[in-house]
C-alpha positions in Angstrom: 159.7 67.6 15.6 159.7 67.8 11.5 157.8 64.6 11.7 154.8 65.5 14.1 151.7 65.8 11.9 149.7 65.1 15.3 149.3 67.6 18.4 151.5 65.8 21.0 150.8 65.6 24.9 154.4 64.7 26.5 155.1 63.4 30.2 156.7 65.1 32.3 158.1 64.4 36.0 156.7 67.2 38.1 157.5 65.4 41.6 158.2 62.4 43.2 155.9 59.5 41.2 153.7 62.7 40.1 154.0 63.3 36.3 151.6 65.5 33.7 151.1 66.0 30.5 152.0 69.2 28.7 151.2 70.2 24.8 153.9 72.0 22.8 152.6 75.1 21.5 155.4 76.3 19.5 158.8 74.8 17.9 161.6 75.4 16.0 162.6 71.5 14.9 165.7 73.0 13.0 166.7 73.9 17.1 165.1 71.5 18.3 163.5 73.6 21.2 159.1 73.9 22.0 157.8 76.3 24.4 155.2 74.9 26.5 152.4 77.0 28.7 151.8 75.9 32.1 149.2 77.0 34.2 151.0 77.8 37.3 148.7 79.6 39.4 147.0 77.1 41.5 148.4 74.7 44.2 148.8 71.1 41.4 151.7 69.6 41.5 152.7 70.8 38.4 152.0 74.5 39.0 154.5 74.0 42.2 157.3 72.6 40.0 156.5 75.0 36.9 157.4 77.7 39.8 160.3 76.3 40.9 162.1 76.1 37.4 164.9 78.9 36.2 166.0 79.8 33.6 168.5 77.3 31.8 166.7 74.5 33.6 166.9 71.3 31.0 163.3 69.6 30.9 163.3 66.5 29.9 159.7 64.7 28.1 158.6 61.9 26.7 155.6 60.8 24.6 152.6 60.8 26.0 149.3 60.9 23.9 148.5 62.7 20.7 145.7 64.7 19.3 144.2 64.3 15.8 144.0 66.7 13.1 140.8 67.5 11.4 140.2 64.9 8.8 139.5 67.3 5.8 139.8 71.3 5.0 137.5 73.7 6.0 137.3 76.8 9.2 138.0 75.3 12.7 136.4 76.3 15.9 138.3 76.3 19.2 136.8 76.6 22.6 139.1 76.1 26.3 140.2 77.1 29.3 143.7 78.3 30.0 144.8 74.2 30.2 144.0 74.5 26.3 145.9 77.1 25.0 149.1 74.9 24.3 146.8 72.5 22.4 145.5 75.1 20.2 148.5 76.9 19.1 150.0 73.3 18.2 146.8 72.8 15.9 147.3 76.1 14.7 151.0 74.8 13.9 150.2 72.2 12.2 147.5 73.3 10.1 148.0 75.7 7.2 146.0 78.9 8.2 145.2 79.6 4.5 143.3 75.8 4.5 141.9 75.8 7.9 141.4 79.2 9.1 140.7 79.2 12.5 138.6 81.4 15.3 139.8 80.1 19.2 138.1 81.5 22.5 140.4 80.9 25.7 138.6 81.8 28.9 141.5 82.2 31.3 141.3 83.8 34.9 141.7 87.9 35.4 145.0 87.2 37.3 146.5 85.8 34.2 150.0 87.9 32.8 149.1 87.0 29.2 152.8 87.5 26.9 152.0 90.3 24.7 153.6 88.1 21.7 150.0 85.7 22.0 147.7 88.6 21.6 150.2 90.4 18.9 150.7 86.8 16.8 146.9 85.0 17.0 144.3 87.6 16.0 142.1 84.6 15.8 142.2 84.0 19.1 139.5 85.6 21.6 141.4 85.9 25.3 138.4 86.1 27.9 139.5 87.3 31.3 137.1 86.5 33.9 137.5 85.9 38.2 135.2 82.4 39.2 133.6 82.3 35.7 131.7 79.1 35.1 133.6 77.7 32.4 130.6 76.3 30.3 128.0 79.4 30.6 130.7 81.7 29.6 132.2 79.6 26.3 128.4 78.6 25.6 127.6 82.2 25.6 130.9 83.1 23.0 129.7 79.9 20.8 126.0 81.2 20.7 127.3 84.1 18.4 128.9 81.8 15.8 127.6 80.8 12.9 128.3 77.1 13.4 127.3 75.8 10.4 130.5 77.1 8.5 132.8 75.1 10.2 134.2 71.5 9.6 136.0 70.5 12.7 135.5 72.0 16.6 137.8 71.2 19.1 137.0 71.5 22.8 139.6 71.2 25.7 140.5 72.2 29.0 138.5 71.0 32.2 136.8 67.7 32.0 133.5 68.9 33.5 133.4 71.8 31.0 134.3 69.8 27.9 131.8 67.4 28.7 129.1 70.0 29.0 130.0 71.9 25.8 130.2 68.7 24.2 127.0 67.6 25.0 125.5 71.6 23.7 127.1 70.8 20.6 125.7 67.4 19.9 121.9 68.7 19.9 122.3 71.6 17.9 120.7 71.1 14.3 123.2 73.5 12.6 126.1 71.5 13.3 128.5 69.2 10.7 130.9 69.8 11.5 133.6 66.3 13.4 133.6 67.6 17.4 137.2 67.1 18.8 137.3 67.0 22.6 140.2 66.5 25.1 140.2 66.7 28.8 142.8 67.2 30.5 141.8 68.2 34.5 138.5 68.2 36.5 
């Protein structure tokens, strides 16, 4: 883990021949431990095993894919879904704040318990609880107040469909120069 200076995606085995891929968020590499945030509430096959785990459960992962980091300094714009959060707090990780500050907006579902130590610990972050939101209309709407032309990177991720879509926004709009990052990782 003192190595990474990508975002990693690692496999795991969630069931018989079914395996995912899940981002660290957080690490100690001195421990050698990461905590990784599944969404659990829907019927995938890794929500069912993520249920099934207790506590002291060994999880075993291997490499999987890896995420770039922005190419050069500058503010960093984060739009996703709840599937993204992991990804973000990895960049966040691996970035120093003071170099790449960074604003995030995480549209998650109104059911969602979110640990009070996210909120408390990522003021740049922007938690958007909404029931059957459509995923694009809402994070286009959040973008629309952002003065994109002050950032150097965006990264998009979460839902395929929704990635796409915000991707494609992105792409026409004249203030942009910032280098789009997208990652998809459901649809």
């Amino acid at each position: 883990m003192e190595k990474w200076n990508t975002i990693k995606r690692l496999k795991c085995k969630v069931g018989e021949l079914e395996y995912r891929d899940y981002t660290p968020a957080l690490w100690d590499a001195e421990k050698r431990v990461c905590t990784i945030y599944i969404e659990a509430g829907h019927d995938g096959a890794g929500s069912r095993w993520a249920r099934q785990l207790k506590v002291g459960d060994e999880v075993l992962f291997g490499d999987a894919h890896v995420a770039q980091l922005p190419a050069k300094e500058g503010r960093i714009l984060c739009m996703g879904d709840g599937s993204a959060l992991g990804h973000f707090l990895a960049l966040k990780q691996l970035t120093k704040n003071g170099s790449y500050p960074m604003d995030a907006a995480i549209l998650l579902h109104d059911h969602y318990q979110l640990p009070s130590i996210l909120t408390e610990n990522h003021s740049e972050y922007t938690f958007t609880m909404k029931s059957g939101a459509d995923r694009f209309a809402t994070l286009a709407e959040w973008c629309s107040t952002k003065d994109l032309s002050i950032y150097t990177s965006i990264y998009i991720a979460g839902n395929i469909p929704m990635v796409t879509a915000l991707r494609k926004k992105l792409k026409v709009h004249s203030g942009i120069q910032a280098k789009i990052y997208t990652h998809g990782f459901w649809s």
